[in-house]
Every structure is written in C-alpha cells, then in structure tokens.
py3Dmol code that shows the C-alpha trace and the ligand (Angstrom):
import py3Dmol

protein = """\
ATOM      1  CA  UNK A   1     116.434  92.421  91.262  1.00  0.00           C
ATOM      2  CA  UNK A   2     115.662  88.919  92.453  1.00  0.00           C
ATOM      3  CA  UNK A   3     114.628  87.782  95.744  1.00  0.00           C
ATOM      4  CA  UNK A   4     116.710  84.738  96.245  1.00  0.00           C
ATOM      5  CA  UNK A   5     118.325  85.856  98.989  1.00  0.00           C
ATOM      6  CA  UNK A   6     114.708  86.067 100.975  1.00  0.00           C
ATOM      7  CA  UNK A   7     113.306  83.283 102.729  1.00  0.00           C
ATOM      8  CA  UNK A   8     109.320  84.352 103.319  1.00  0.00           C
ATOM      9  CA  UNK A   9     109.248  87.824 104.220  1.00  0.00           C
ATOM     10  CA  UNK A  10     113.244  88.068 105.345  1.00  0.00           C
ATOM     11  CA  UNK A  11     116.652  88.669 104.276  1.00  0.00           C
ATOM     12  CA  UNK A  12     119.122  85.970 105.354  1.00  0.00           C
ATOM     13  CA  UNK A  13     121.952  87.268 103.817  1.00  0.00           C
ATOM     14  CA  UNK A  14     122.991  89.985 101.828  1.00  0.00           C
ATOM     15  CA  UNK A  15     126.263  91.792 100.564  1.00  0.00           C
ATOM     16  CA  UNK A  16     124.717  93.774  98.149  1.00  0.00           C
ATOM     17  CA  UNK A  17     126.209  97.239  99.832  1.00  0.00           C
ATOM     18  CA  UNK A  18     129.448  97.101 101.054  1.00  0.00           C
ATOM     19  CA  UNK A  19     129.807  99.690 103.325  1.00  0.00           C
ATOM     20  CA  UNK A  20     126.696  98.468 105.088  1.00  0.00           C
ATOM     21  CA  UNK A  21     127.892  94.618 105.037  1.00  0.00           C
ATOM     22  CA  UNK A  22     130.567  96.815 107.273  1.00  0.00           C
ATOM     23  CA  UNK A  23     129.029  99.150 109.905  1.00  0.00           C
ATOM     24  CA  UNK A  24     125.838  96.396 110.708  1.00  0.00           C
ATOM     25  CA  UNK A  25     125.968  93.732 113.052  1.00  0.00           C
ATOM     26  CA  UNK A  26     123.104  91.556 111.348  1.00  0.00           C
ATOM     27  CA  UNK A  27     120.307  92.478 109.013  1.00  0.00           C
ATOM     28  CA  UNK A  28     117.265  93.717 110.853  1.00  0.00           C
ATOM     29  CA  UNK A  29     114.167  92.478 108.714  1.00  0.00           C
ATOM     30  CA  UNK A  30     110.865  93.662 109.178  1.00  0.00           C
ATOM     31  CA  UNK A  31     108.712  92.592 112.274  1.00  0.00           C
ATOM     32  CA  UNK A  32     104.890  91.868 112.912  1.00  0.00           C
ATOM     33  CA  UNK A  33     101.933  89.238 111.012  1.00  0.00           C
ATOM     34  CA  UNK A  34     102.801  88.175 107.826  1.00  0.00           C
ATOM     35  CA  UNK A  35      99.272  89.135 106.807  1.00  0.00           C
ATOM     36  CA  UNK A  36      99.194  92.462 108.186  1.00  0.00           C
ATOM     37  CA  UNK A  37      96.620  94.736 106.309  1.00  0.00           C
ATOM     38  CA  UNK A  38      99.182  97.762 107.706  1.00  0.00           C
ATOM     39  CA  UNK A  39     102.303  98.333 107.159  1.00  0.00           C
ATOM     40  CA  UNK A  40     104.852 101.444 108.616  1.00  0.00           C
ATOM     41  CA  UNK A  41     107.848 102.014 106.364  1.00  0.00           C
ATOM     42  CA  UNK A  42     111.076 103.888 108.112  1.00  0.00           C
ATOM     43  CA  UNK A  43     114.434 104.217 106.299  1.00  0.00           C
ATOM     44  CA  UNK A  44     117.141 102.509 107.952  1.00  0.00           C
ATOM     45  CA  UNK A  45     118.047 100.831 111.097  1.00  0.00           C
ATOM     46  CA  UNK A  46     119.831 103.026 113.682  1.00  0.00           C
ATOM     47  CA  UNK A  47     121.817 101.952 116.611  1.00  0.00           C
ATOM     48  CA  UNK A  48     119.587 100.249 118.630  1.00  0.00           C
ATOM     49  CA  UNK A  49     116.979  98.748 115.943  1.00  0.00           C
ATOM     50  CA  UNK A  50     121.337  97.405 114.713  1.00  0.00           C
ATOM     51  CA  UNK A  51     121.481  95.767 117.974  1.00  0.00           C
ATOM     52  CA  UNK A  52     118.504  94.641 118.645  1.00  0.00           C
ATOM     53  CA  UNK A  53     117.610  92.806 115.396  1.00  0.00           C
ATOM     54  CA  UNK A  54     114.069  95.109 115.128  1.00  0.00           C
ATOM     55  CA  UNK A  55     112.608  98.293 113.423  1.00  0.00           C
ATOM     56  CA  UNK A  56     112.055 101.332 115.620  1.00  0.00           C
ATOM     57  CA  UNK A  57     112.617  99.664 119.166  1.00  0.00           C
ATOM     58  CA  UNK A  58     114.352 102.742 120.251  1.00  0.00           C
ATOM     59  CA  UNK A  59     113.094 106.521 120.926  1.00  0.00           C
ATOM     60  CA  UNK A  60     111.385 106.865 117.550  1.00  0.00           C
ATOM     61  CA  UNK A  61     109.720 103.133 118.440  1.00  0.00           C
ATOM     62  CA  UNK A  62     108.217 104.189 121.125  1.00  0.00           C
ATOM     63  CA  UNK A  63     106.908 107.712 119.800  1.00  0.00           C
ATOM     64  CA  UNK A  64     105.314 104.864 117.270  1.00  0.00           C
ATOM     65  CA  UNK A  65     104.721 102.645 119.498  1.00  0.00           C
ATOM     66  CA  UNK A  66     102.568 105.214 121.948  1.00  0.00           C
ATOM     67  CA  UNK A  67     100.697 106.167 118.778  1.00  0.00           C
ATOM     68  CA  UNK A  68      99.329 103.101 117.862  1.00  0.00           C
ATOM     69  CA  UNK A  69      98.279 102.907 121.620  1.00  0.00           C
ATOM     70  CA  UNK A  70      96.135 106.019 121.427  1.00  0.00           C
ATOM     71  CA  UNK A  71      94.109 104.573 118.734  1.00  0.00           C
ATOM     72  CA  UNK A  72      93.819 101.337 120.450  1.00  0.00           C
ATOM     73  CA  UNK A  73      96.385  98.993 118.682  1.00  0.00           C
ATOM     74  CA  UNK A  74      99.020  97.397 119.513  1.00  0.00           C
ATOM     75  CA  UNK A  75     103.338  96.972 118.306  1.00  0.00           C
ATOM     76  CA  UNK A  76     101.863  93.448 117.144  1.00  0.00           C
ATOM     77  CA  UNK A  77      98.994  94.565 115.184  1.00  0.00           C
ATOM     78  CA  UNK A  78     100.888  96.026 112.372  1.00  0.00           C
ATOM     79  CA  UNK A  79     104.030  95.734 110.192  1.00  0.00           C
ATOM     80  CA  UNK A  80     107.046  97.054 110.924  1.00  0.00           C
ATOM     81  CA  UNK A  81     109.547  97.625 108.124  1.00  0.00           C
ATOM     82  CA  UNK A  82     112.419  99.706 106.329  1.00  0.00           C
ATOM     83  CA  UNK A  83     113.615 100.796 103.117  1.00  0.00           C
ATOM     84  CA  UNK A  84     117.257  99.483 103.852  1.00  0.00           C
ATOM     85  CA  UNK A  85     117.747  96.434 106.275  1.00  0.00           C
ATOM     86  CA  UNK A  86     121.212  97.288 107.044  1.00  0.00           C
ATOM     87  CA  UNK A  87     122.582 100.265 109.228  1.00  0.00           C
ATOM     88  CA  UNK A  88     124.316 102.940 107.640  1.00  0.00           C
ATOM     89  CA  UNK A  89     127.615 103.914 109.069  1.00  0.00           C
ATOM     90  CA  UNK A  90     127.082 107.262 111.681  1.00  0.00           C
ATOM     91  CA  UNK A  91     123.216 106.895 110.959  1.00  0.00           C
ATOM     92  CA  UNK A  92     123.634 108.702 107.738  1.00  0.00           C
ATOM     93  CA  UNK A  93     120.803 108.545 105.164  1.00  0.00           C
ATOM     94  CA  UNK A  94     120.967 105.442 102.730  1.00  0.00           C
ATOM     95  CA  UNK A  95     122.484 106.505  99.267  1.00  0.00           C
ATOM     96  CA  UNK A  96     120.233 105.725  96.005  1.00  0.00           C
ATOM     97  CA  UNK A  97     122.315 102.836  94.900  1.00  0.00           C
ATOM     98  CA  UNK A  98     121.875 101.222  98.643  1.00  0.00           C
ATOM     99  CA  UNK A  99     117.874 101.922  98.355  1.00  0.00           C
ATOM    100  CA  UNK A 100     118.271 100.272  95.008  1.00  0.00           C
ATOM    101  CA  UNK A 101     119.562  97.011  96.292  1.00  0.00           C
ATOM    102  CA  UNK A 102     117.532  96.473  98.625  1.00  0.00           C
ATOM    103  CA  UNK A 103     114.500  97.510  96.483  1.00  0.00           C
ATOM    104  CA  UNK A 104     113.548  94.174  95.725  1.00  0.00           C
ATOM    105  CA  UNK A 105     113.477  92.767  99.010  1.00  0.00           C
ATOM    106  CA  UNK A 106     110.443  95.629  99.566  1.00  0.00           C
ATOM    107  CA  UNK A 107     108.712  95.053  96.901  1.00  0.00           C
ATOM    108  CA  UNK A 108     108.895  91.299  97.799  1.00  0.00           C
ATOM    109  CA  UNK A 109     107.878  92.040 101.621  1.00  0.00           C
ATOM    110  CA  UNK A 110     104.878  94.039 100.244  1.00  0.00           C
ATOM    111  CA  UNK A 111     103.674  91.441  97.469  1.00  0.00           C
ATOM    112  CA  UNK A 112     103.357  88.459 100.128  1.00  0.00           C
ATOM    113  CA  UNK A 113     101.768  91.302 102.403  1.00  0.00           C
ATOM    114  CA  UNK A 114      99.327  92.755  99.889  1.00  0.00           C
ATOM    115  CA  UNK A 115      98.966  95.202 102.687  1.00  0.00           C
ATOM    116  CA  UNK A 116      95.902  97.611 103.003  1.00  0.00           C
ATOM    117  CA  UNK A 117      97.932 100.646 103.179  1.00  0.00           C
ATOM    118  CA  UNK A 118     101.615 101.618 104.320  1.00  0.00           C
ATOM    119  CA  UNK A 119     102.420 104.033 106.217  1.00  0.00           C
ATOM    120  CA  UNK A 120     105.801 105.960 105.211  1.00  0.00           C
ATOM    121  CA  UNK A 121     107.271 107.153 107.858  1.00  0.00           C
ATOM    122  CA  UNK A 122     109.534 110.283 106.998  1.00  0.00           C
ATOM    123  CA  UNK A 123     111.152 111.989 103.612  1.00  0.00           C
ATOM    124  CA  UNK A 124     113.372 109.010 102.976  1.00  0.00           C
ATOM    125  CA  UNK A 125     110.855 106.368 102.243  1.00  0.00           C
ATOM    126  CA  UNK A 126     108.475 108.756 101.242  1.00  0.00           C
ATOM    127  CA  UNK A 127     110.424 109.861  98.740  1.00  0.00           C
ATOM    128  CA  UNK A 128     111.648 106.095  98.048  1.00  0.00           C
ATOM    129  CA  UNK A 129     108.019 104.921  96.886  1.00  0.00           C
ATOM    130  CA  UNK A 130     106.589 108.021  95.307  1.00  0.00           C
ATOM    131  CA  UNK A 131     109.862 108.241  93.693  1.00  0.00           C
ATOM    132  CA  UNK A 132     109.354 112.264  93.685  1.00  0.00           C
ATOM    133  CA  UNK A 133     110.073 114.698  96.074  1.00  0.00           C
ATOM    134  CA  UNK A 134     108.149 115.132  98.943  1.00  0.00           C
ATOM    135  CA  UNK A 135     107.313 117.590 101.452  1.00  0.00           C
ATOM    136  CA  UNK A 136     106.490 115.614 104.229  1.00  0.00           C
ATOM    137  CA  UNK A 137     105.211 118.397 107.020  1.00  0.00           C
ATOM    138  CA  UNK A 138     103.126 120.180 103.700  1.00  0.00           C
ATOM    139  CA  UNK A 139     101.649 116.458 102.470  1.00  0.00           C
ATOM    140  CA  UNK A 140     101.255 114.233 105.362  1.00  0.00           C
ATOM    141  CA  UNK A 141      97.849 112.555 105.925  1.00  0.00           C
ATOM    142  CA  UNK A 142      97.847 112.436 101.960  1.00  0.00           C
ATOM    143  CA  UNK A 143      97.193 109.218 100.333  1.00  0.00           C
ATOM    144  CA  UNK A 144      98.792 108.360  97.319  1.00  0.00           C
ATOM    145  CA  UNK A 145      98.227 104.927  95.117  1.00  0.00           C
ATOM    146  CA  UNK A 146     101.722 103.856  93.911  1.00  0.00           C
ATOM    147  CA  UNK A 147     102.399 101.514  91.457  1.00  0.00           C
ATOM    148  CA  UNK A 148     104.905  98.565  92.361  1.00  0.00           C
ATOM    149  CA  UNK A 149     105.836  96.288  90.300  1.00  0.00           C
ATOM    150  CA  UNK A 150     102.420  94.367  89.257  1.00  0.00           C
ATOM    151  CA  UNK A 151     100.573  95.841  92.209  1.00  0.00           C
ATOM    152  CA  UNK A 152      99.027  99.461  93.103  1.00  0.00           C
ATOM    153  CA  UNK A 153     100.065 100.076  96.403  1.00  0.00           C
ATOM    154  CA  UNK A 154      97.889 102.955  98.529  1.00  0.00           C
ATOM    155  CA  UNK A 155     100.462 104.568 100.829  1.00  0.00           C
ATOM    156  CA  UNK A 156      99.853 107.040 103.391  1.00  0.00           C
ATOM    157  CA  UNK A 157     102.595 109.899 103.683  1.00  0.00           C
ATOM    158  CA  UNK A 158     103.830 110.671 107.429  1.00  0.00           C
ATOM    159  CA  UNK A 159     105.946 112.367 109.502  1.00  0.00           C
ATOM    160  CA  UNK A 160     109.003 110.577 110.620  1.00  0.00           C
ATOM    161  CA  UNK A 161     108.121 109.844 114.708  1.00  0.00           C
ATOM    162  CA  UNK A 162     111.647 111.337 115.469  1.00  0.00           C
ATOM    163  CA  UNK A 163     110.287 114.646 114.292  1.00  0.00           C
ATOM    164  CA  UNK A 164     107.626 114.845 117.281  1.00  0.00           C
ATOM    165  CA  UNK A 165     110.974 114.949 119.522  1.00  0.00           C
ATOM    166  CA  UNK A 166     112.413 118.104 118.156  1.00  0.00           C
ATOM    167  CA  UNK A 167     109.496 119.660 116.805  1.00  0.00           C
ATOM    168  CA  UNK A 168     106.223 119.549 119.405  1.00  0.00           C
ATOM    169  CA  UNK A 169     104.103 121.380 116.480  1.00  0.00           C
ATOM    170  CA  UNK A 170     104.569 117.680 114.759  1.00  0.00           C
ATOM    171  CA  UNK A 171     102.621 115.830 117.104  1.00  0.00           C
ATOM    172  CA  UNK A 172      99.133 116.059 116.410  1.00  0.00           C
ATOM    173  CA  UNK A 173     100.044 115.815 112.831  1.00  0.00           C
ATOM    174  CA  UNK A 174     101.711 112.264 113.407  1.00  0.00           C
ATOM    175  CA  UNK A 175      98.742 111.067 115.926  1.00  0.00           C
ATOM    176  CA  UNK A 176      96.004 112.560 113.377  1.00  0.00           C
ATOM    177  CA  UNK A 177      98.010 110.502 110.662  1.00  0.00           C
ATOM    178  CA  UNK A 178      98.117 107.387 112.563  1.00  0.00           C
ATOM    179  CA  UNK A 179      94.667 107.535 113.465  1.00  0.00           C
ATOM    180  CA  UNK A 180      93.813 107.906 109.785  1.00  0.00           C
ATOM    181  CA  UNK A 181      96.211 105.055 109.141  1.00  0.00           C
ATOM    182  CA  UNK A 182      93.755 102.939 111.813  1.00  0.00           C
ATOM    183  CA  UNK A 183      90.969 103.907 110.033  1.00  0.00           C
ATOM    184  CA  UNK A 184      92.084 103.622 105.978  1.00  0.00           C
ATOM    185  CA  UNK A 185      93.237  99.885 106.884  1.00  0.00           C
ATOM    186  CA  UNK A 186      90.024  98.828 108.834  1.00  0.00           C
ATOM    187  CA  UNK A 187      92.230  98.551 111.699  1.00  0.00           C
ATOM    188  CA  UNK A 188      90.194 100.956 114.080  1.00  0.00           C
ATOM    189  CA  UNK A 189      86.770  99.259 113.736  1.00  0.00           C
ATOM    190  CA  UNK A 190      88.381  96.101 115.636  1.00  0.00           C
ATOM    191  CA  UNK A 191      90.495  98.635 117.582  1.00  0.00           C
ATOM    192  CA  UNK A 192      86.624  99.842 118.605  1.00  0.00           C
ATOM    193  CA  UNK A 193      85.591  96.063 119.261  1.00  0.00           C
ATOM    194  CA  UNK A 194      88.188  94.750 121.231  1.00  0.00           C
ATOM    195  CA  UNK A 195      88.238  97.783 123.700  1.00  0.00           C
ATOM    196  CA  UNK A 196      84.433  97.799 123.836  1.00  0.00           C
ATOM    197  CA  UNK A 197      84.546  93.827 124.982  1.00  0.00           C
ATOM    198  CA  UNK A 198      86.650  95.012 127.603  1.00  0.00           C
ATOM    199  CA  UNK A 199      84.159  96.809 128.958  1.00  0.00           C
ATOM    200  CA  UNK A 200      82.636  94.083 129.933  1.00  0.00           C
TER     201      UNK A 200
END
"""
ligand_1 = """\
8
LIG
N 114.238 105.131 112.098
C 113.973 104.422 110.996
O 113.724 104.987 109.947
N 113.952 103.094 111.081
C 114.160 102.450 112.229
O 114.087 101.213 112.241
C 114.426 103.213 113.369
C 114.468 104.546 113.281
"""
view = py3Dmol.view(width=600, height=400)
view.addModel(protein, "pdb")
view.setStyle({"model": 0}, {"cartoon": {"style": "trace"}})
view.addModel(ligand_1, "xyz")
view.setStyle({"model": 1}, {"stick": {}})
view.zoomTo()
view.show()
C-alpha cells in the first residue's frame, strides 16, 4: 500500500472503501503532536468523532479523556488515532478488507511518530496489530513488541473506554492501564514535574 494519498501524518482523500466513502461525512485523521512518544489506537470513528472531524470526542473521549487526567496529562499530550479513518455505516465493526486499506496510512502515521508505545484501545485494533486473537479483559496491561513494517513497535493492550460504561468491573483495569501507559512512555515523570511546579 502506498501513502500518496497522505500529506504528513493525514489522509486528504481516500476512496479506497466504498461503503465508507458513503456513510462518512469527511475523513477524521488522527489528532495531537506530531512527535508524540504516545499514541492511543481505537477502531473507527462513530457518530460524533464523523461529525466532528476528531477521534473519541464523544462518551468514550471523555472516559479517555478523564483518564489521562488522573495521571496528570492532558487530550494534547498524546496521540489520538484509529485503525479506519472513515465511519462505518450503523457503527458496525470495520471488515478486514477496510482495515486493509487503510493499513498503510497506520503504518505511515506510526513511522513519522516513532512513538514510545501505543496504546490499543479495544479487540478491534488489538487484534489489528497483533494480528492474532486477543482477549482483551484476560491480556490488558500486557505489552507486546510488534513488528511493522521496518520498525518494532511496543504496544500496550487495553480495554476499549466504552467498556467502563457498561461494565464498572472495567474501570480500574482501564485507569491501571493508562497509568502504565504514562509510565512505559516517560510520560508520567513530566506528568510528576509539571504538577509539582504548580505547587509553587
Ligand atoms: N471509538 C473508537 O474506536 N474510535 C473513536 O474515534 C471513537 C470511539
């Protein structure tokens, strides 16, 4: 797959899957540094993330969102990406061939990134990078190097955030896993600094 379609770290245009090209209203690319050192991977836009043009900016955003607070970072701190840039019709999963083309747009994202660690958040990507199933309540907080393309990749398995809203018994195991996230990327140590100036 080639990445002409991507200017920097974002899709301009696509219309690789045409059943997406139909149920989106634009392509929402991933949001946040382009030198982040962390990066959370979800599957697919939904409604709002559709309208708004941004990853996880509706219930499951700020589940994630409230997370990162605890352990003292911020939305704008990290990376915020998915699998497929394009919403599925009816918020169904994304089919293999749809994960397929937009592969390479990943792959890309992460390369420029050469991010510390990503976080996936949820079977779907998962599944997607350690292209074997995964039981994501059983093996989250696990890290996992994966190889992509030319690079290893270390990737942190998670809990999807919408899983916290149906299931209470999954929310320490998606704060504990975000706080681990904080700490595999280096992230909490300024987390520590910043709050500790404000002390003052
Ligand atoms: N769920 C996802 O997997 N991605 C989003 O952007 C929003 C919700």
């Amino acid at each position: 797959m080639s990445d002409d379609e991507m200017d920097g770290l974002c899709v301009r245009e696509c219309e690789r899957c045409p059943e997406l090209v139909e149920s989106r209203s634009q392509i929402v690319n991933g949001v946040g540094p382009d030198d982040a050192d962390l990066v959370f991977l979800g599957e697919a836009p939904g409604a709002n993330e559709d309208e708004q043009g941004e990853p996880f900016v509706g219930r499951s955003g700020s589940v994630l969102d409230d997370a990162l607070r605890d352990v003292g970072l911020a939305r704008s701190d990290v990376r915020i990406t998915n699998c497929v840039r394009c919403r599925p019709p009816e918020n169904r999963d994304p089919t293999k061939t749809e994960l397929g083309n937009c592969r390479g747009y990943l792959e890309r994202e992460l390369e420029l990134l050469d991010p510390d660690l990503v976080v996936t958040l949820g079977k779907v990507p998962s599944e997607h990078l350690l292209d074997r199933s995964v039981a994501v309540t059983k093996e989250a907080g696990d890290v996992v190097d994966v190889r992509l393309g030319e690079r290893l990749q270390r990737v942190l398995i998670c809990v999807h955030p919408a899983a916290t809203l149906y299931d209470r018994s999954q929310r320490d195991t998606f704060s504990d896993t975000i706080a681990r996230a904080a700490d595999l990327s280096g992230l909490a140590d300024s987390a520590d600094g910043q709050s500790s100036l404000g002390d003052f």
